[in-house]
ZAMARKE-394211 format. One line per field, with one value per residue (C-alpha): residue in one letter; residue number from 1; x, y, z. Coordinates in steps of 0.2 Angstrom, whole numbers. Example, Ala and Ser with C-alpha at 12.3 -4.5 7.8 and 13.67 -1.06 7.14 Angstrom:
% ZAMARKE-394211
type: (A/S)
seq: (1/2)
px: (62/68)
py: (-22/-5)
pz: (39/36)
//
This chain:
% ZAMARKE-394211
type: (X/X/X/X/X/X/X/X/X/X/X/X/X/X/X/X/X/X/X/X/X/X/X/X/X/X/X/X/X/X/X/X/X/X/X/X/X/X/X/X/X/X/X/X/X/X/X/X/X/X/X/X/X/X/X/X/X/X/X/X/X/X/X/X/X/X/X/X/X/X/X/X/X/X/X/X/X/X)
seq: (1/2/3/4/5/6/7/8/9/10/11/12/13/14/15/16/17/18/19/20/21/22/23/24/25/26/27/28/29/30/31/32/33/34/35/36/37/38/39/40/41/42/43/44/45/46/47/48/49/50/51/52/53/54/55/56/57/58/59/60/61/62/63/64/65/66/67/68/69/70/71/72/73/74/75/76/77/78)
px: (513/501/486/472/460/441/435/418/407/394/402/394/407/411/416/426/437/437/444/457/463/461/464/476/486/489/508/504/518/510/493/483/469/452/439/421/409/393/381/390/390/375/378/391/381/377/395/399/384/392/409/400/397/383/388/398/411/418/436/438/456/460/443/438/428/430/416/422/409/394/389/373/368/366/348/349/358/348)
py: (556/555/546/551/547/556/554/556/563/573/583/572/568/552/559/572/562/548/562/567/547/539/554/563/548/544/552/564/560/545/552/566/566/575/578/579/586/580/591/606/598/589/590/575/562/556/555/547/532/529/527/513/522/516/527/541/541/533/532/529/523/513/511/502/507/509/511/518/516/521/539/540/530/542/542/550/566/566)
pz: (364/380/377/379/394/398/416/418/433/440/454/468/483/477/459/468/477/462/452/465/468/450/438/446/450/433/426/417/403/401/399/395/406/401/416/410/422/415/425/419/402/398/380/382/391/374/371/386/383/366/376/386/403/412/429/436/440/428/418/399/394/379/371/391/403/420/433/450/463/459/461/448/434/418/416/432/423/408)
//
């Protein structure tokens, strides 16, 4: 069974094309890759602090974080 990785982001360029390098890189049998746009769903950010993101974009595999650059912090979306 894949597990199961959320990529946050907010649809800015550098989300965009983290998305496109990190998340889709990842094989897809491995893992089951779930992309959160955080200004189209606001209702998560809460979700996404309680996950330990401090920024977006960001990737969250395996109960860690992973920051990737630095895009906006989430207070920014809130």
């Amino acid at each position: 069974m894949a597990e199961k990785v959320v990529f946050y982001h907010a649809g800015c360029p550098v989300c965009v094309d983290a998305e496109q390098r990190f998340a889709g890189a990842l094989d897809k049998n491995l893992y089951q890759v779930e992309v959160v746009h955080l200004g189209e769903q606001p209702a998560r950010l809460d979700e996404a602090e309680r996950a330990g993101v401090a920024s977006v974009p960001a990737l969250v595999m395996d109960g860690a974080v992973y920051h990737i650059n630095h895009g906006a912090d989430l207070s920014a979306l809130r």
